[in-house]
C-alpha positions as CSV (number, residue, x, y, z in Angstrom):
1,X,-1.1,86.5,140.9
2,X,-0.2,82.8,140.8
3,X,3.1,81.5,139.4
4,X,3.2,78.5,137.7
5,X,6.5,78.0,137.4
6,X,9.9,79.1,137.7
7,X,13.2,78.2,136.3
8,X,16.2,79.7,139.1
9,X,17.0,83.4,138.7
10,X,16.5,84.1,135.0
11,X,12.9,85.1,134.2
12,X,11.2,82.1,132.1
13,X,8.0,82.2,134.1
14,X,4.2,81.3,132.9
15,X,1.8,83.7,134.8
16,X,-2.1,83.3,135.5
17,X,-4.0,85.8,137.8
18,X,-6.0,83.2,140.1
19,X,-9.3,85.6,139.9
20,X,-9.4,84.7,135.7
21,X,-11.9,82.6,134.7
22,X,-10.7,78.9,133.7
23,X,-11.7,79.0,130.3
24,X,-8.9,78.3,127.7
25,X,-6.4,81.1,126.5
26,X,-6.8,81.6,122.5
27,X,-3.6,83.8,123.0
28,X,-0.3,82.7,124.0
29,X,2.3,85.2,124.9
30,X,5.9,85.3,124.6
31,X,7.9,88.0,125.7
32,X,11.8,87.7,124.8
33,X,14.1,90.4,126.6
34,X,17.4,91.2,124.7
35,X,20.6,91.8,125.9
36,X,20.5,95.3,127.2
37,X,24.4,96.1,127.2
38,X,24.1,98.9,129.9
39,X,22.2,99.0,133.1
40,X,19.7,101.4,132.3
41,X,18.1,99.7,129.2
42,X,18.0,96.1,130.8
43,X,16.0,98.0,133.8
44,X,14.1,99.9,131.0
45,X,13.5,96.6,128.6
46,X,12.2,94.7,131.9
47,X,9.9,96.9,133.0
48,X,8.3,97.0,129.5
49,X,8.0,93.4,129.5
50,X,6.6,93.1,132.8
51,X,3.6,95.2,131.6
52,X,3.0,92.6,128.9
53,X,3.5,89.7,131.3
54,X,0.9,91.7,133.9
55,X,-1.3,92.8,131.3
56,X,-1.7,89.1,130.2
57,X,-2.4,87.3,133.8
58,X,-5.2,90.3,134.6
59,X,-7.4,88.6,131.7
60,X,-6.0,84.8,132.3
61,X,-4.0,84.9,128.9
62,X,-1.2,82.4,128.7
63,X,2.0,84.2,128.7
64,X,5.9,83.0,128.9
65,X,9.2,85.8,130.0
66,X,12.4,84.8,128.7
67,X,14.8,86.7,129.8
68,X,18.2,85.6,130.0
69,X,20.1,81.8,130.1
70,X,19.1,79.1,132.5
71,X,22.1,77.6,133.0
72,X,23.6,76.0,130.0
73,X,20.7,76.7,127.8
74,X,20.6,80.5,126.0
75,X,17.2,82.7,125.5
76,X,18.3,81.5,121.6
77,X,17.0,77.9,122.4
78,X,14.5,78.7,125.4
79,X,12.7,80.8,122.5
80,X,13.1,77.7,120.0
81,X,11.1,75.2,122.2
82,X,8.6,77.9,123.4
83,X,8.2,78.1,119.6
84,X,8.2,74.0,118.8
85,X,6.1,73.7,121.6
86,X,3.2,76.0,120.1
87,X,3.5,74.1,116.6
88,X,3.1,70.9,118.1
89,X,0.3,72.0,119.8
90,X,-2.0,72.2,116.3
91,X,-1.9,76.3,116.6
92,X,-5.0,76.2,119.3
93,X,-3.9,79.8,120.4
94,X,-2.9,82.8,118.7
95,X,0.7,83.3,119.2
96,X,2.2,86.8,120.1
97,X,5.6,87.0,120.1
98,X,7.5,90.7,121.5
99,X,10.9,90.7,120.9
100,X,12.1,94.0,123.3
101,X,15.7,95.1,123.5
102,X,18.4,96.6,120.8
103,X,19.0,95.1,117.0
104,X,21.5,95.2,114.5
105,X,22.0,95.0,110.4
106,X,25.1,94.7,108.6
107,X,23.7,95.4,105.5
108,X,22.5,91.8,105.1
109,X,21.8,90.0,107.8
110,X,19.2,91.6,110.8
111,X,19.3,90.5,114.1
112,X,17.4,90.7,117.6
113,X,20.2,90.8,120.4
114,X,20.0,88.3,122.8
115,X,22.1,86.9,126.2
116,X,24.2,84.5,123.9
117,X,23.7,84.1,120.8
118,X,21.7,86.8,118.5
119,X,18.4,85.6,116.6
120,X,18.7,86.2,113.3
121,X,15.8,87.0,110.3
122,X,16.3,83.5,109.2
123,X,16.6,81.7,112.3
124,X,13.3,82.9,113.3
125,X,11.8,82.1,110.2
126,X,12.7,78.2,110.4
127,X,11.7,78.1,113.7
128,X,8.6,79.4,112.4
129,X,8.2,77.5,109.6
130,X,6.8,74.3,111.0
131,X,3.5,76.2,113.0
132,X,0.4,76.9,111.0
133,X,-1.5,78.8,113.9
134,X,-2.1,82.8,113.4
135,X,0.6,84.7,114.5
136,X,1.8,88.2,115.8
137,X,5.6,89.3,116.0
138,X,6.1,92.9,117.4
139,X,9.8,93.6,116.7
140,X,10.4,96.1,119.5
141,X,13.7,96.9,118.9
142,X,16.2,99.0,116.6
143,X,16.9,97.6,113.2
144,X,13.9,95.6,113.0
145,X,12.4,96.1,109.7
146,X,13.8,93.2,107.4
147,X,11.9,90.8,110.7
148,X,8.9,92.0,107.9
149,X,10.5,91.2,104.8
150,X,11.6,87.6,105.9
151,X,8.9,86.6,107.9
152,X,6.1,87.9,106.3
153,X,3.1,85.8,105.6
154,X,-0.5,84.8,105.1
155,X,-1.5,84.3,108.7
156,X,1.3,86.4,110.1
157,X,1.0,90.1,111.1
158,X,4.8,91.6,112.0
159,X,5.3,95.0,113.4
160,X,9.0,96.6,113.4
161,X,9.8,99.4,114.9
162,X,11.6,100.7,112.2
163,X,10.9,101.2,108.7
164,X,14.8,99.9,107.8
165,X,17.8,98.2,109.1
166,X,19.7,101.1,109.3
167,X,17.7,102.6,112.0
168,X,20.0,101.5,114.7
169,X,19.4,103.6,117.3
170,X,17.5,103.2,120.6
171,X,13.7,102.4,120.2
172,X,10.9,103.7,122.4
173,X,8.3,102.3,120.4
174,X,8.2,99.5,122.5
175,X,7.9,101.4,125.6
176,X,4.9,103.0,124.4
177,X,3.2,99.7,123.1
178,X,3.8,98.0,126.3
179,X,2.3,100.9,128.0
180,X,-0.6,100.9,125.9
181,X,-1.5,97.4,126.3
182,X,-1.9,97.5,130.0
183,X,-3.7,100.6,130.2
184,X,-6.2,98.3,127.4
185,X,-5.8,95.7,130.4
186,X,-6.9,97.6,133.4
187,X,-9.9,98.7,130.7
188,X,-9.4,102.2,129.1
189,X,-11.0,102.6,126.0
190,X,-9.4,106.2,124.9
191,X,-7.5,103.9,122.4
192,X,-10.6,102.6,120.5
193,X,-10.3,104.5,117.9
194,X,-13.7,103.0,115.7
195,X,-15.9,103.1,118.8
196,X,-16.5,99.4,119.2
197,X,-15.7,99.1,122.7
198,X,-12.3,97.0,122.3
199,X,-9.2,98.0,121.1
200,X,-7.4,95.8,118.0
201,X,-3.9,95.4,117.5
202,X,-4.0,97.9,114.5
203,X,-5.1,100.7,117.4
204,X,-2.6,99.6,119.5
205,X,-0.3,99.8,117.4
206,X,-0.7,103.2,115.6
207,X,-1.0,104.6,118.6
208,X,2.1,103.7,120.2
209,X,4.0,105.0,116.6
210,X,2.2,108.7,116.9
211,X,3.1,108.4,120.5
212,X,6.4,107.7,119.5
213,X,6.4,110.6,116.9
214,X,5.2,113.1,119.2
215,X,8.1,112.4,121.8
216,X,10.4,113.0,119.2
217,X,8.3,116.2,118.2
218,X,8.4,117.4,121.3
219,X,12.0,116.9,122.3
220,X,12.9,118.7,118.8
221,X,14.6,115.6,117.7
222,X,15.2,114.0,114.7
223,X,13.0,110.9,114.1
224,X,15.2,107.6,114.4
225,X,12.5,105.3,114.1
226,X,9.3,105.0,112.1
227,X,7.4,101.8,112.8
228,X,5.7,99.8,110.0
229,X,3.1,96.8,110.0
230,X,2.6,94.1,107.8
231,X,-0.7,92.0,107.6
232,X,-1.2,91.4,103.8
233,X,1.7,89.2,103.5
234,X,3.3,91.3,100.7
235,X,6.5,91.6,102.9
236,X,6.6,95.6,102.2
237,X,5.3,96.5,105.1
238,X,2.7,100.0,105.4
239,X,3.9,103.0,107.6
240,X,2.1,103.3,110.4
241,X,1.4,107.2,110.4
242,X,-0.3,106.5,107.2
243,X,-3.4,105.4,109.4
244,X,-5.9,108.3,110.9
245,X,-8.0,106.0,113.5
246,X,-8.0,102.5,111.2
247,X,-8.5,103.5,108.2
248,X,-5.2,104.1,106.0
249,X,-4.5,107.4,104.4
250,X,-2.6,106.2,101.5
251,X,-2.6,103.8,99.1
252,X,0.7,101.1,98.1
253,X,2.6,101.9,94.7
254,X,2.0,98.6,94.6
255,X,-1.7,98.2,94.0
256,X,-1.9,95.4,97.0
257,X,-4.5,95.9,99.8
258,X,-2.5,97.9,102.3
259,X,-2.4,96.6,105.4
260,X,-4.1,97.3,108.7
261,X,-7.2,95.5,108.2
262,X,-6.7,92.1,109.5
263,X,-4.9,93.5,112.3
264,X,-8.1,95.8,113.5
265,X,-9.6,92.6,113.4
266,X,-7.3,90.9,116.4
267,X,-8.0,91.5,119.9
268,X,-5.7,90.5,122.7
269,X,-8.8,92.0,124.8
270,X,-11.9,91.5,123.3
271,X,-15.1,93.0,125.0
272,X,-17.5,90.3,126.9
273,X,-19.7,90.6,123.7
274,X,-17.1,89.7,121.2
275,X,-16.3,86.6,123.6
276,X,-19.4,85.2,123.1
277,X,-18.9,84.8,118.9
278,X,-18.6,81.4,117.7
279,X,-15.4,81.0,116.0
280,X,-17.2,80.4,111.9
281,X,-19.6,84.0,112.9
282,X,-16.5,85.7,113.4
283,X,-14.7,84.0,110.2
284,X,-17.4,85.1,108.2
285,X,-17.4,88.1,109.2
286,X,-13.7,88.8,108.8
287,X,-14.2,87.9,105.3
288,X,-17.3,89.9,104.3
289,X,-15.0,92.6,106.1
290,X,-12.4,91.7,103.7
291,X,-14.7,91.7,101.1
292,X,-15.4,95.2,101.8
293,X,-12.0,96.6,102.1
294,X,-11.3,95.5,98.7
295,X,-14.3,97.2,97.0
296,X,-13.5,100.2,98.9
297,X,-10.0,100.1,97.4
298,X,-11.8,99.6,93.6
299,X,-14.3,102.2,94.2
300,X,-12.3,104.9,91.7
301,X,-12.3,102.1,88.9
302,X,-16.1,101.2,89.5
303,X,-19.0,102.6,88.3
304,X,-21.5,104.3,90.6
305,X,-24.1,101.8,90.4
306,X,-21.7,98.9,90.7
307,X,-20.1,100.3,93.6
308,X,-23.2,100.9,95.5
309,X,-25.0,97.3,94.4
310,X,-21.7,95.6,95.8
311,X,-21.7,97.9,98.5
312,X,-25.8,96.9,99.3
313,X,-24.8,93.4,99.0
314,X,-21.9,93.2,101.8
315,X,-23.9,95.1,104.1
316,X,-26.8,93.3,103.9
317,X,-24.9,90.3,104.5
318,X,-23.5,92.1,107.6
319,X,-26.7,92.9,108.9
320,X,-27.9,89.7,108.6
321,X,-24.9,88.1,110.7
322,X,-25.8,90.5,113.3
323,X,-29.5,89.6,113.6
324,X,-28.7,86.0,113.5
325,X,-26.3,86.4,116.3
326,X,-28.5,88.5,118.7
327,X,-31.3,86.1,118.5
């Protein structure tokens, strides 16, 4: 492993493994560790961020540790120009930004506890505001569900922890994410829930909730956290034990698309096939993807015959992106 720089004894360190290939990262990561208040969650929170930061340099995926000040300047503004600097730089890269450590809610306001000042739903979302580019927030931390209901978008997918504010206590979901993603690293597949050799975001993310779950289960707890995703912009936000593999259980009240499909189409660690798609195959076939999703959701309003001459029509199309890509 190579470092590319370093900024004194506070982590704010860019990481590359010198055995990745050179080709450019379409992920950036940025991992923010929170104030942990006692010893033994800042050793626990920095251990589950230096599986992301590891995880990331194995495949030569851009990645960025704040964790702590540097001198006179907090995480609160080390995080704001990691964030300008991705919007200024036309949203090449996917952003994914993991927010680990302990959260609060007073009822109103929701915020991510930092070294110095806290970062608040709405300070996030103006620093957001200005960037274009897709982007992942997993809010690894306690009290992190209205993160969904402010920052929730059309090319944003944001993952709490929590399905409220007033889950306030100490959050393990993030332990077993960050676990998960470098077992995906290091190339286990027992998460690839659909079979198709590369594990989404959506898988990752389930999983680490029933793993979650089960710990609680199995200690004969109480559940104090019950993680939710957003990817439909809707800013509701779908439980994520509502999924069995990628496929949701249960339908929103609403009558929205629930979520979960756009984030089973994200790969932080996408299979040497997958690599190889252009950019406007892979757009394509998220939307025909899309496309079918929805007439899956009409199906109990549709006719038979409709349903199946849609249904032809999509997977045709499919197929025929397929072929044209193999040849």
């Amino acid at each position: 492993m190579t470092f590319l720089s370093s900024n004194g004894p506070a982590e704010h360190r860019s990481y590359r493994d010198e055995n990745a290939a050179p080709t450019k990262s379409v992920h950036r990561i940025v991992v923010v560790v929170g104030a942990g208040g006692e010893e033994e969650f800042e050793s626990q929170f920095r251990t589950w961020a230096d599986r992301w930061i590891h995880a990331a340099a194995k495949h030569g995926v851009d990645a960025i540790l704040i964790d702590g000040d540097v001198g006179s300047i907090s995480s609160l503004e080390r995080l704001q120009a990691e964030l300008s600097q991705w919007a200024e730089s036309n949203n090449e890269s996917v952003l994914w930004l993991v927010l680990i450590g302990h959260g609060t809610f007073d009822g109103t306001d929701a915020k991510f506890n930092l070294v110095g000042p806290d970062l608040s739903t709405n300070q996030l979302k103006e620093m957001l505001a200005p960037a274009e580019g897709k982007c992942v927030i997993l809010g690894c931390f306690s009290a992190s569900a209205p993160f969904i209901n402010a920052l929730s978008g059309g090319n944003r997918i944001v993952v709490s922890a929590t399905k409220s504010g007033y889950e306030y206590n100490f959050s393990r979901f993030g332990d077993y994410l960050s676990r998960i993603v470098e077992s995906v690293a290091n190339g286990d597949l027992q998460y690839d829930l659909d079979k198709d050799e590369q594990v989404s975001l959506l898988e990752m993310v389930t999983t680490a909730a029933r793993q979650t779950a089960d710990f609680y289960a199995a200690d004969k707890r109480l559940a104090t956290e019950q993680a939710l995703l957003d990817d439909n912009g809707d800013g509701l936000g779908t439980p994520l034990d509502w999924f069995r593999g990628v496929r949701p259980t249960r339908q929103a009240k609403t009558g929205v698309r629930t979520d979960g499909l756009r984030a089973n189409q994200l790969f932080l660690f996408p299979n040497p096939v997958a690599k190889t798609w252009p950019a406007d195959l892979l757009a394509r076939r998220n939307e025909l993807e899309e496309r079918l999703e929805h007439l899956r959701s009409r199906k109990a309003i549709m006719s038979e015959n409709d349903y199946y001459r849609e249904l032809e029509e999509i997977a045709l199309q499919l197929a025929e992106l397929y072929r044209n890509f193999e040849q």
